[in-house]
N, C-alpha and C positions, 0 to 999 in steps of 0.2 A: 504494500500500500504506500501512494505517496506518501510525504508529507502533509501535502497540503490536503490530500483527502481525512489526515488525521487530522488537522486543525480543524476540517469542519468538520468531523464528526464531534469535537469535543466543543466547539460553538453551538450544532445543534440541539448539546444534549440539554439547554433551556434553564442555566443557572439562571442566579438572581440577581442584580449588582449586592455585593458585600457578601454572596454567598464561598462560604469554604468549598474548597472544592476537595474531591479525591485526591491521596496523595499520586504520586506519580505508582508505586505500585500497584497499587488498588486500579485507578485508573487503566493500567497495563492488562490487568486481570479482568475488567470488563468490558475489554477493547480486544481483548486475545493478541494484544500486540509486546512486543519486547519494551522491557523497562526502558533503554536507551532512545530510543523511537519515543515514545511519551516525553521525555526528558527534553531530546529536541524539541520537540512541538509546543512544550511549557516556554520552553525558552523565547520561540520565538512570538508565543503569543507575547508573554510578558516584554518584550521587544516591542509591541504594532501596541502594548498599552491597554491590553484585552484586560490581562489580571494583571494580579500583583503578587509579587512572591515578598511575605514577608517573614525576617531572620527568624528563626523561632518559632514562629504561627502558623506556617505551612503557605499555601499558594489560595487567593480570592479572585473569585469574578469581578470585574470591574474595576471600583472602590472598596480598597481594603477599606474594614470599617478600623475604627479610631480603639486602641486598647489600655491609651491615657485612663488612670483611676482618679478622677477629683479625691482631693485630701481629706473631704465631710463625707464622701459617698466612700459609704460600706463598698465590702464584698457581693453581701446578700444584695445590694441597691442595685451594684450593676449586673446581675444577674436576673433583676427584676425587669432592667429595664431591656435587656437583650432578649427573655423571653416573653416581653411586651412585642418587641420590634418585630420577632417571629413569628408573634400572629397576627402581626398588622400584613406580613409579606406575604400570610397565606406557606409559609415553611412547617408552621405548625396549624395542623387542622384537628377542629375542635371535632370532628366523629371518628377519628382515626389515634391507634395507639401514638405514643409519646415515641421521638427517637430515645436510644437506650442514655442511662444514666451517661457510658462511656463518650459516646459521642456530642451527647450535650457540654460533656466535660470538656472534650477537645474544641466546639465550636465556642465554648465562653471564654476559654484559657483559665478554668478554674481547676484545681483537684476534685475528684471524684465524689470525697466526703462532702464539699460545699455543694455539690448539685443535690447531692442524694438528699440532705438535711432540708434546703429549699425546696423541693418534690412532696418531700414528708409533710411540710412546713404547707401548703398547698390543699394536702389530703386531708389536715387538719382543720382549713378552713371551709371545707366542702367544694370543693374546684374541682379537684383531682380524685381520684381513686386507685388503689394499686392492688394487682393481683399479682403476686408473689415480688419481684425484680420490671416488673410491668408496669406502668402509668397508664392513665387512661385521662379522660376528663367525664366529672361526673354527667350521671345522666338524674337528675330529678324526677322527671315526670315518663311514669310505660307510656309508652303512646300503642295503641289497640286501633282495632280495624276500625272502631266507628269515628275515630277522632280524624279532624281536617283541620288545615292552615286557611284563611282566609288571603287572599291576594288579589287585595282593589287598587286598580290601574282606571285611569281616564278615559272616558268611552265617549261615543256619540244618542243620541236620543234614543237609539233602537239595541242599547246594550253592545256593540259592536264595540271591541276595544283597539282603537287607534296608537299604532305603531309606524314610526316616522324617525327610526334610528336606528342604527346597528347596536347601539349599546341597548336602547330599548328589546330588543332581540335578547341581545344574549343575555338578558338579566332571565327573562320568559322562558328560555331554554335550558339556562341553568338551575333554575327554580324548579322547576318542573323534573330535571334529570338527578338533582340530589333530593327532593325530595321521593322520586321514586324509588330512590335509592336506602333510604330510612325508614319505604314503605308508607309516608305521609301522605295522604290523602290532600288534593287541594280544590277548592272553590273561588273558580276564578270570578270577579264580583266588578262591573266595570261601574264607572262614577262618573255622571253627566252635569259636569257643573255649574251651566247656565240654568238647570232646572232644581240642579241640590238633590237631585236624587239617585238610587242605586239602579241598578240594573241586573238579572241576569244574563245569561247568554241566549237563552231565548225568546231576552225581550220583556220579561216581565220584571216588573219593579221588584227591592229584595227592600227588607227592613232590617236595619245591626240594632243585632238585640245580645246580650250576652246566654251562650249556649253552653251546656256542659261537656257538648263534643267540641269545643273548637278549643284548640291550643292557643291560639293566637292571630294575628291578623300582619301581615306583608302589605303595607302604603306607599305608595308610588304617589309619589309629589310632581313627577315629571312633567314638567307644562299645566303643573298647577296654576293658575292664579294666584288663588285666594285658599292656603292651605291651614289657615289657621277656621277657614268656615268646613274643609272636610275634618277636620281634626274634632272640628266639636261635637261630629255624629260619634264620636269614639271618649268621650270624655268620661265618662262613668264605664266605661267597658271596664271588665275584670281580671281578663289575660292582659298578657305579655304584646308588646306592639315595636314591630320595628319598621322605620322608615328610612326609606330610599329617600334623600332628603338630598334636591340637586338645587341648590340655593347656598347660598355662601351661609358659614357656619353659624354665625353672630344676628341673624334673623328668626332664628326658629322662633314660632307665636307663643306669645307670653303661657296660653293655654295648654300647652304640650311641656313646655320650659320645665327640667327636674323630676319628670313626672318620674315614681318610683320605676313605674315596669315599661317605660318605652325606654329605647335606645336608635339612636341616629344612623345610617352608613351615607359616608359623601364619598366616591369614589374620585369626581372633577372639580370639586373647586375649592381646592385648596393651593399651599403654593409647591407641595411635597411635588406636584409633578413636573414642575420648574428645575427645581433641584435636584434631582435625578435624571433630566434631559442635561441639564448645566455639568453634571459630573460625568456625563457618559461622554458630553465632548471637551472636558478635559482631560479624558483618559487617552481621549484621541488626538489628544493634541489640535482641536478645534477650535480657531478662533482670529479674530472678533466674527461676530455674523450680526444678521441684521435680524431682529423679533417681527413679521409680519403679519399685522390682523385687524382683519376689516370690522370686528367685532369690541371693540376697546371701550362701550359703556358697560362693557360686564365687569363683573367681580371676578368672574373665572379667567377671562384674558388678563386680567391687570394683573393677579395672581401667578399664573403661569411666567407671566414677564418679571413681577419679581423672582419668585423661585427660580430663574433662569438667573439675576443679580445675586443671590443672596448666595449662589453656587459658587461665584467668583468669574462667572461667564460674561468677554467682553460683550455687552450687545449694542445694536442701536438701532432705536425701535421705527419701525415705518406700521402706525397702525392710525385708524380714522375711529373717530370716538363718535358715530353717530349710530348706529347699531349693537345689539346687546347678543345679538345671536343667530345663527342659521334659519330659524324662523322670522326673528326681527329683518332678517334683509328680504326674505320671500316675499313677505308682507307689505313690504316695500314696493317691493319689483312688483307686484300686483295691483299695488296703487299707482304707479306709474304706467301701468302699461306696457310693463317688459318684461321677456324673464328673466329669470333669476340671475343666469350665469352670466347673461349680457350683463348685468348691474353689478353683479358681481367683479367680473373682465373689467369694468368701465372703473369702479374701487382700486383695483388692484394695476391697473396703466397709473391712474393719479398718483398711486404709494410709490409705485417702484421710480416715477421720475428722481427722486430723491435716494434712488438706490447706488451705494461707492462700492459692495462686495458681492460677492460671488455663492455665499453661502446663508441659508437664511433658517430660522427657527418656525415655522409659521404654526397660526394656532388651533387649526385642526386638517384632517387631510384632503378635505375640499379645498381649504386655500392653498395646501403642498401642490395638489395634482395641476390647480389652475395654473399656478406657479409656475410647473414646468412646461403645463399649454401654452404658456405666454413668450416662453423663452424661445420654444421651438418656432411660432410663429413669428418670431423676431429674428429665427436662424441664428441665434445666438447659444454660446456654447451652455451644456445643461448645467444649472448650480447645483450645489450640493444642499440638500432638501431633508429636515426632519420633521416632522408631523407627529398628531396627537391623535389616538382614538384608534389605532391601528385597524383599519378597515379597509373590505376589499380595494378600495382605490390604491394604500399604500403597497398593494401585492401586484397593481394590474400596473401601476408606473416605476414599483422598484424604489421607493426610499424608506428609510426608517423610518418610524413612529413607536410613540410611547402607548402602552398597552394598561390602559385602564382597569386594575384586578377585580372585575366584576365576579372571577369564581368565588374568592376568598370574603369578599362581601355580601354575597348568595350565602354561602355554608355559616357566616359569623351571626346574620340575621335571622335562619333558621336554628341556630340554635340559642339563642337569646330564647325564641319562641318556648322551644325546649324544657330549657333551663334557666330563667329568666332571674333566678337568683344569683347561682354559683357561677356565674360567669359573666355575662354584661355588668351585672351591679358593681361587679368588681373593677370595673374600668370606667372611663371618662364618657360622660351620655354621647358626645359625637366621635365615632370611629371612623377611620382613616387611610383603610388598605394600601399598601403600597406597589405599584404596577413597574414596569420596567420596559423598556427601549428595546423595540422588537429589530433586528437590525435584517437588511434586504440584500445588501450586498455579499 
């Protein structure tokens, strides 16, 4: 085998950025390839700025994370917060055994005894469970054939639930395939908001009432309005409620605010995906580039653009603050009298006259793809292009994009429903999953 066929094989195999990787034996042994052959191929990733070999700690995807111990923080602290970070990464999944003590031991840089005592420490507080040398996370409540999840999504007048996004996809897809998976039962319930009322699937109106079969209710905020008027159908409910909550962090309705049993998941708009595109192109030595986004009255673009600052990433930003988002420009282009992409095209000629570099950040993969329709009809050579939201467009033109961890926000929010104590409670009302830079080339 090449080389280079081993490089990719060991790029496809879908680390994390900061994830450890296999040592070079190990790796050899699941590659069926010679230790020396692996060796190379470390090297030369660690060369091109893929990983990072650090003295002591072994070899990381990406960005080594930081193994500095502040002077006030414990042992047990930063232990806490690394198996925080692991389930924000979706590394550790809440239906699936724990990796072993040994390994947790090796990915904290801790001895064996301080994992095993923190696991203990864990079991003790109802989180965890352990059957012999085994971790698990607890499970609170049987769930039995008659019990179902509730999952209301925004619909039109005839119960018809309206889908207008690939993320919207794959939350429905994911939702549906782990809870088939845990044997969940789910009721899918759409919400028409100009009328305030529910809907089923076939059309007839549904009333939320509190049921001794439902475990809990899945709220899709997506192109809400006014989420603080569907929240209050749910205000005396008695389960567990988690929301897909696609709104910047610091507005959730006073009404929902603290409440004991809901918990938030924001997948987009924070600045976390800023800063993991900002560190992926300083791994690569990428830099300055230019932030393009025709969408800059949002909190998610402004977001993105610091996260991308706050990484240490030169940028300079070519964006128009009169739009809030992909639908905010449609809506547009349909008050005018045009489509979309024409207005969109007509946005992005204006930004780019102000363009000095060759390489750009843009803020989702509609504006990547446009991006490089623009260049080729200008016959000008292609820029190097990353995007957000990894979707078929960034496979059909070939550049990277950042991947929104929709699975890990699927699994985190069904089992809050779950287990609505021994696990959400114990964490911060808004969760944060962390996604990673799908790369194309």
């Amino acid at each position: 085998m090449l080389i280079e066929d081993v490089k990719k094989s060991i790029i496809d195999a879908g680390f994390h950025d900061g994830e450890k990787m296999p040592s070079v034996r190990k790796m050899a042994e699941r590659l069926k390839l010679s230790v020396n052959t692996i060796h190379k191929a470390y090297k030369l990733l660690a060369i091109e700025g893929r990983i990072q070999l650090v003295h002591g700690k072994g070899c990381f995807w990406g960005t080594a994370p930081s193994f500095e111990v502040k002077a006030e923080e414990s042992v047990y602290s930063v232990v806490e917060r690394l198996f925080q970070n692991d389930l924000d990464s979706g590394y550790l999944n809440a239906f699936d055994e724990l990796p072993s003590c040994k390994e947790l031991s090796n990915r904290y840089n801790v001895s064996l005894y301080i994992v095993k005592k923190f696991l203990m420490q864990k079991c003790s507080q109802g989180i965890l469970r352990h059957v012999g040398h085994r971790f698990f996370f607890s499970e609170e409540r049987p769930v039995e054939k008659s019990n179902f999840i509730l999952f209301v999504h925004r619909s039109d007048e005839f119960g018809r639930l309206k889908i207008e996004s690939e993320r919207e996809s794959d939350v429905f897809r994911t939702f549906a395939q782990i809870a088939a998976e845990q044997k969940i039962a789910v009721k899918f319930i759409g919400y028409h908001e100009a009328s305030n009322l529910f809907y089923l699937s076939s059309g007839e109106t549904f009333v939320v009432k509190n049921d001794i079969h439902c475990l809990g209710v899945f709220l899709s905020t997506w192109l809400v309005n006014d989420a603080a008027k569907l929240f209050a159908h749910f205000a005396s409910f008695k389960n567990p409620i988690s929301v897909w909550w696609e709104y910047a962090p610091d507005v959730i309705p006073v009404i929902a605010r603290n409440k004991k049993k809901w918990a938030f998941y924001n997948v987009a708009f924070g600045k976390e995906a800023g800063v993991i595109v900002g560190r992926y192109l300083k791994s690569k030595d990428m830099g300055p580039v230019h932030y393009l986004s025709p969408y800059h009255a949002s909190f998610w673009s402004k977001a993105r653009l610091q996260g991308l600052l706050d990484a240490g990433t030169d940028v300079i930003p070519l964006v128009d603050e009169r739009y809030a988002s992909p639908f905010d420009l449609a809506d547009a282009a349909e008050h005018e009298g045009v489509e979309r992409q024409v207005l969109l095209d007509n946005i992005l000629e204006s930004l780019l006259k102000n363009a000095t570099l060759d390489k750009f950040v843009c803020s989702n993969d509609w504006v990547a793809a446009s991006l490089i329709d623009y260049f080729k009809a200008k016959k000008l050579p292609a820029p190097y292009v990353v995007g957000f939201d990894d979707t078929i467009e960034s496979y059909r033109y070939v550049f990277d994009s950042f991947a929104f961890n929709v699975g890990t926000m699927v699994k985190e929010a069904i089992y809050h429903i779950v287990a609505p104590t021994i696990y959400a409670e114990q964490r911060r009302q808004m969760q944060t999953p962390l996604g990673r830079v799908v790369e194309k080339h």
